[in-house]
N, C-alpha and C positions, 0 to 999 in steps of 0.2 A: 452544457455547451456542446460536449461532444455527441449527443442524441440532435443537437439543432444541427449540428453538420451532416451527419449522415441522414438526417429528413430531407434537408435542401441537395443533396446529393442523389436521392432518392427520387425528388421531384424530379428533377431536373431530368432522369435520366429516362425515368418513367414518357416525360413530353419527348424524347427523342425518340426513343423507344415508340408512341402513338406516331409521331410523324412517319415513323419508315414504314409502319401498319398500314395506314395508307397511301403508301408511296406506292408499296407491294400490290395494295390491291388496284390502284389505277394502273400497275406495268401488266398484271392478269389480266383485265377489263381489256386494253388495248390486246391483247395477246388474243382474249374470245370473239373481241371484233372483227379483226381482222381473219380468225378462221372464219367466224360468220358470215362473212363479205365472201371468203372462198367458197365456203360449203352453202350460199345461197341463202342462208336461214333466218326468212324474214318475220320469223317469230320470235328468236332473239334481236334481229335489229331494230325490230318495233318496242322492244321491250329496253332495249338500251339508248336509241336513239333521243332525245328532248324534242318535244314537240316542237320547239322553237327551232331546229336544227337549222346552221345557215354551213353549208357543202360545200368548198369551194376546191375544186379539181385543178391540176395544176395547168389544164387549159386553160382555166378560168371561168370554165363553167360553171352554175352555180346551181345548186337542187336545196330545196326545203327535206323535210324529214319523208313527207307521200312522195315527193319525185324521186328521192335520194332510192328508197327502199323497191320502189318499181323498177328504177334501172339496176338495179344488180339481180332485182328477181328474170326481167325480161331479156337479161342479158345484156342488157345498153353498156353496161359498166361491170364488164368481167374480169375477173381475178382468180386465174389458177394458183398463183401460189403469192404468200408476200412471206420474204425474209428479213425480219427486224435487225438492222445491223447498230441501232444507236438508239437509246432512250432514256431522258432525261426527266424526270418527276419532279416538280414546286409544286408546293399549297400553300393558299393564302387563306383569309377570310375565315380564320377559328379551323383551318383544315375542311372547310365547304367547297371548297373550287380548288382542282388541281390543271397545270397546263404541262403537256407535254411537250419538249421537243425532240426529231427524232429522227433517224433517217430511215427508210426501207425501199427492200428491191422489190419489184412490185411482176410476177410473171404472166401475162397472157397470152392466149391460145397463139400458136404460131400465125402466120400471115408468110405464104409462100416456100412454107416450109422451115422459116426460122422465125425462132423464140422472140416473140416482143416483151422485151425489157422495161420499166420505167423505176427511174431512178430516181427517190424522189428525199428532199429534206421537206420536214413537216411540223405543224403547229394543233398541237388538238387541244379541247377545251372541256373539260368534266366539272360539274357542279353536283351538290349532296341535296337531292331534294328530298324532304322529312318524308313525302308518304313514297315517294319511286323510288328512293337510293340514290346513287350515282345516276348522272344523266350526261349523255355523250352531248355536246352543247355547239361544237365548231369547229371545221378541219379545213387548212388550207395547207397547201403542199407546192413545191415548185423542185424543177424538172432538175438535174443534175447529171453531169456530165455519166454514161455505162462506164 
């Protein structure tokens, strides 16, 4: 009896113990994105991005995964710095799909000599595709008070 308890304590502990594995790894992911997005690097965003990617800016502009990756290469969509102040990890689906919720300060290049701020709460959407891995799948964000 006491070898079945400490198995089902074992089990148990083991499934939490995998859920925080990839909690951790989607707070890293969001962590290399977003330097990605700063440092330009659209050979990691192409690699992380889902084909199906649906972008939604807290203007409410919307880019697929070819628009999304052009406007941060071209500069359309620039990001000197983004500071993660809040980030929340769920998995669903056997731990296949994680959603994020999050807030971060978002920095770009000055305009007249002062700092543009965007302050934004956020929803992002990762899914475990068998041959790609994690696949960055959908971001939407809205604006909040600096």
């Amino acid at each position: 009896m006491k070898k079945l308890i400490v198995l089902g304590v074992l089990l148990w502990v083991s499934q939490f113990s995998f859920g925080q594995g990839v909690k951790t790894t989607i707070e890293d992911l969001e962590k290399k994105r977003f330097a990605a997005q700063v440092a330009k690097d659209g050979e990691y965003l192409n690699k992380i991005l889902a084909d199906d990617l649906i972008y939604v800016h807290s203007s409410g502009k919307t880019d697929n995964k070819e628009s999304y990756v052009a406007s941060v290469l071209n500069g359309s969509s620039v990001y000197s710095k983004v500071d993660i102040e809040a980030m929340l990890v769920r998995t669903y689906n056997k731990e296949k799909t994680a959603v994020v919720n999050g807030t971060v300060m978002i920095t770009q290049p000055p305009v007249d000599g002062k700092p543009v701020l965007l302050h934004l709460r956020y929803l992002a959407v990762y899914t475990k595709d068998s041959k790609k891995g994690w696949q960055f799948n959908s971001w939407q964000s809205s604006k909040l008070p600096n």
